[in-house]
N, C-alpha and C positions, 0 to 999 in steps of 0.2 A: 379692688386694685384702682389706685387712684392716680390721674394724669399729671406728673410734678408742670406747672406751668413756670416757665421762664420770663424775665422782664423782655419788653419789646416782639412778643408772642400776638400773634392776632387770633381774637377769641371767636370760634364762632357759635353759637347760644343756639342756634335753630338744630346744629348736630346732634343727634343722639350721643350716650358715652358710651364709648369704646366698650364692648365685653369681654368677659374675664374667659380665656379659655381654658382656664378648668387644667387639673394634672395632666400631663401628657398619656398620651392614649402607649398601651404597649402592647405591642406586635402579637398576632395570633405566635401560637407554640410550634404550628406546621412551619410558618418562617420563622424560626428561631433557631430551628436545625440545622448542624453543618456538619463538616467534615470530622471536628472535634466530637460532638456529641455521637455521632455515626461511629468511629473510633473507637468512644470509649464504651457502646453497646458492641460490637463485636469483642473487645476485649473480655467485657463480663461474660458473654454465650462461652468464648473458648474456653475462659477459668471452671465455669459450672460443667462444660460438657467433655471435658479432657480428655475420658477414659475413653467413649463410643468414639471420639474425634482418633483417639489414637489406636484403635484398634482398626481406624477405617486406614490409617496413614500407613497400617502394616499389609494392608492385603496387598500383592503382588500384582495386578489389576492397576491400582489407584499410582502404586509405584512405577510403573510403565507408562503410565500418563505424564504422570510429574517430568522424568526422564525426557520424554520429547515434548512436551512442554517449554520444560526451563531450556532446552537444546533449541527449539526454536526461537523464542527468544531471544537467548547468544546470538545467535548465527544473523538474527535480525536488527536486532537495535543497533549495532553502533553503523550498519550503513545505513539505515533510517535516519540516524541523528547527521551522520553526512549528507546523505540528501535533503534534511528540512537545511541544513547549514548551507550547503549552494544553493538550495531554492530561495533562502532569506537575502543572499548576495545577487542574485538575481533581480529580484525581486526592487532591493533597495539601489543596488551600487552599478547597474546595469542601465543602461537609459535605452530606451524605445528604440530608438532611432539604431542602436546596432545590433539588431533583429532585422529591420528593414536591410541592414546589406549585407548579414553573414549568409541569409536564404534568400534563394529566388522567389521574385515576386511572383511568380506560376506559381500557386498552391501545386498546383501535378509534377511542378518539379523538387516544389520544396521537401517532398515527402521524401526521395529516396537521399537526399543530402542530411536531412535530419536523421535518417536509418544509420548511415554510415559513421555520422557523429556521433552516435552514440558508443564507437569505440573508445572513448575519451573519456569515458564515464567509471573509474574502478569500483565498483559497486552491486547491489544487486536488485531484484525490484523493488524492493522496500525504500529505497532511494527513491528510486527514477518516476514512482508516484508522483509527490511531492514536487520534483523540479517538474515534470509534466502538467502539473497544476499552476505552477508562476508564468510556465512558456507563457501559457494559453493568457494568463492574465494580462502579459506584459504583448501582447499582440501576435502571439507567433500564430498562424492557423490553428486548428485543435488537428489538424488533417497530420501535420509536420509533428506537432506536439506527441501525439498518441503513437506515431510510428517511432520515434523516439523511445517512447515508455516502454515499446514494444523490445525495440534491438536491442537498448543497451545492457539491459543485464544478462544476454546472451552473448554478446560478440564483443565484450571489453576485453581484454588483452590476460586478466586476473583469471577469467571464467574457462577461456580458451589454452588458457598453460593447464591448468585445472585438469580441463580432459585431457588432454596430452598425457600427463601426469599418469591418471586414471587410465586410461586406456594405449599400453605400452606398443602394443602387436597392433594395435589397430591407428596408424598416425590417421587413417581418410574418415575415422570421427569428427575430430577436430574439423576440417575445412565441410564435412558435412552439417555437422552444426550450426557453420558460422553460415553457410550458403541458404541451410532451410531459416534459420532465424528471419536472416535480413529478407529473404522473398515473402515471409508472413508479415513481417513489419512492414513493407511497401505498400502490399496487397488489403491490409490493413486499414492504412492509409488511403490510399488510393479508393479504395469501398466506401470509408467516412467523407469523400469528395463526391463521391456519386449517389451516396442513399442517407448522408448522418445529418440529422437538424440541430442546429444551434443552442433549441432548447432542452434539448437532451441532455446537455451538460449543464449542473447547476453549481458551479462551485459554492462554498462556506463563505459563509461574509468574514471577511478579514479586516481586522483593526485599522484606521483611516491609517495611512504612512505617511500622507502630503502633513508638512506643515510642523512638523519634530523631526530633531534631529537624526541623522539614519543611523546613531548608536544605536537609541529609541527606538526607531521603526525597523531596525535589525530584528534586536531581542521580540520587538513586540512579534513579528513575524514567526520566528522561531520557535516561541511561547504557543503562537496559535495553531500553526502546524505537529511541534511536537503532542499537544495536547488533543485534535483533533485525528493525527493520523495513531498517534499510540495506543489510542482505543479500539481501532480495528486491530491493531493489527493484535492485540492481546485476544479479540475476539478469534483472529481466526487460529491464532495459535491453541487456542481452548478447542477446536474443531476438528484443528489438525491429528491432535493427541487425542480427541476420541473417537476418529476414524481409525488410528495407530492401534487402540485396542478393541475395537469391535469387530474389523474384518478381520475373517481368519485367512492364515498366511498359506494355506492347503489350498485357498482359492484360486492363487495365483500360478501354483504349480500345475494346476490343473488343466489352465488357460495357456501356459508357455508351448506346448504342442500344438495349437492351433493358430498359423499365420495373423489372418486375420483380427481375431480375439487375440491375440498379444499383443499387437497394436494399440488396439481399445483398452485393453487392462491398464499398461503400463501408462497410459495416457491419462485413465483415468484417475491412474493411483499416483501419477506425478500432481493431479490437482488435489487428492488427500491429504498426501503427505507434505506438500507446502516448506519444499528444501530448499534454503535460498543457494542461489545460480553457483556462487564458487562449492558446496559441498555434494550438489547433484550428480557431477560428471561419477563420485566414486560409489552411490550409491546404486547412478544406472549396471556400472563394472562387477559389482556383483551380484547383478541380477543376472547369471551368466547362463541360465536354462534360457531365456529369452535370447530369439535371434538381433543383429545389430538395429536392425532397423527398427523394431521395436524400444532398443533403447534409445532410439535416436528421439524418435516419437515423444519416450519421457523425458527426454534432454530439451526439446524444441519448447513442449507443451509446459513445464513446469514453470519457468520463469515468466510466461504470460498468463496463464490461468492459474489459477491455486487458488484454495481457499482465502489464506490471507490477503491475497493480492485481491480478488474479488472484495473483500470486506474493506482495504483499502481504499478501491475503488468507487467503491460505494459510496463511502467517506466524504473522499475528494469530491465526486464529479455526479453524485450522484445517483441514488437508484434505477430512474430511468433508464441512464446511460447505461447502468453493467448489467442489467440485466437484457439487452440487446446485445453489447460489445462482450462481453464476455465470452458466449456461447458462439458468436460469428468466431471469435479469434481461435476458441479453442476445434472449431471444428477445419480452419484452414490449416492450422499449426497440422493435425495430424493427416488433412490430405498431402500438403505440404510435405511434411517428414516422411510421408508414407514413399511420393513419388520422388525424394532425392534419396531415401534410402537403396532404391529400385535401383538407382542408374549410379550412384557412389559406389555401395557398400555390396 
């Protein structure tokens, strides 16, 4: 390869010549892999393995999976997709500064004012993740933030017709509901101001927003939340549905005679089964061998602990975090529900 020289070019004779770099190099095969060629290897497996494939798609078992599955699913994505949607508005079209005076500057106080806010939220946790995630970003405390995540998909206006709904003869569900929700959501709170560190929250690195326009730093937000929280939550829907067929349902009848242990069951099985907030209230109603407060128990505990909501969690904010915050919430939810069901129900 030879250097074309131009008139009026200054020569310099002591330089070595330029060398020739040769064809360009092409990329190992490991990176040359993507979604296409992943695509079109699954394609091929299905065509070659149809029959065992479809013989596995008829057992009764596999079908019962699918069923709450794709059920949870439904019942999760489109207020996911609402929640990454105000989180991106937040996010973008919200300025700093009214944070600083919708909440009291007392973190101790901001927390039960963010609990109560959260009645304004029509949605369920698969939402309230996500905007919990921009609070924090956008300066709210994580103390305000997390009691937020906590209330709102229990005490919004949707979830509370819901039980009503579901529970005709018994109206003192409902204000039990909303009464144990919000004293776990404070209490919550209130705890992450006296024992939670900072670094226990690790949020996702999210795309620069400064600097584009907030059409741009909308979608791009939206892009990165849908795409980071969509994957828990598919994970915990895959968990949810195979706790749905592995426990047998004789376990639970066996447990509804004993006070205490139906407490714990239904608590337990509100974080198995992983029902978002507006279709729980009808699912606790016919669990009607269980006394109320046991279903209060899974009414209180489901929309803060569950599987999916955990694997959410995770997502968001971090392993460290849920795996502390998780188990503290889920064991106040049921002292909580245990002792309002006492004195309501």
């Amino acid at each position: 390869m030879t250097q074309q020289i131009l008139p009026g070019d200054e020569i310099d004779w002591a330089a070595p010549p330029p060398k020739d770099p040769g064809p360009p190099r092409r990329k190992p095969f490991g990176d040359r892999i993507g979604s296409v060629e992943v695509l079109a290897v699954l394609l091929v497996l299905l065509v070659i393995f149809r029959n065992p494939i479809a013989g596995l798609i008829s057992d009764p078992a596999l079908q019962t999976w699918t069923t709450v599955f794709v059920s949870v699913m439904v019942q999760a994505v489109p207020f996911l997709v609402f929640g990454v949607l105000l989180s991106a508005v937040i996010a973008v079209f919200v300025p700093r500064s009214f944070w600083a005076k919708a909440l009291p500057r007392h973190p101790a106080l901001a927390v039960p004012v963010a609990s109560v806010a959260g009645v304004i939220l029509p949605g369920c946790e698969c939402g309230s993740v996500p905007i919990a995630g921009s609070l924090i970003r956008r300066g709210v405390t994580p103390a305000a933030a997390l009691a937020f995540l906590l209330a709102a998909p229990a005490i919004n206006p949707i979830v509370l017709a819901a039980t009503a709904v579901a529970f005709p003869n018994n109206p003192e569900m409902v204000v039990a509901r909303a009464v144990a929700s919000l004293i776990v959501a404070m209490l919550m709170g209130w705890l992450w101001l006296r024992l939670g560190k900072t670094e226990w929250i690790k949020l996702p690195h999210r795309p620069d927003l400064e600097g584009v326009s907030k059409a741009r730093a909308f979608w791009a937000a939206v892009r990165h939340d849908i795409t980071h929280a969509g994957g828990f939550l598919v994970v915990g829907a895959m968990a949810a549905a195979t706790i749905n067929v592995v426990v047998p349902e004789a376990w639970l009848q066996s447990l509804a005679a004993q006070p205490v242990l139906a407490v714990l069951a239904l608590a337990v099985l509100a974080v198995l089964l992983s029902i978002c907030s507006e279709a729980d209230a009808f699912v606790a109603a016919s669990l009607s061998q269980f006394s109320l407060t046991a279903r209060l128990a899974f009414l209180v505990v489901g929309p803060m602990v569950d599987l999916k909501l955990i694997s959410m969690q995770a997502g968001m904010f971090g392993r460290r975090f849920t795996t502390r915050f998780a188990p503290a919430t889920f064991v106040a939810a049921v002292i909580v529900a245990s002792g309002v069901g006492l004195v309501l129900l």
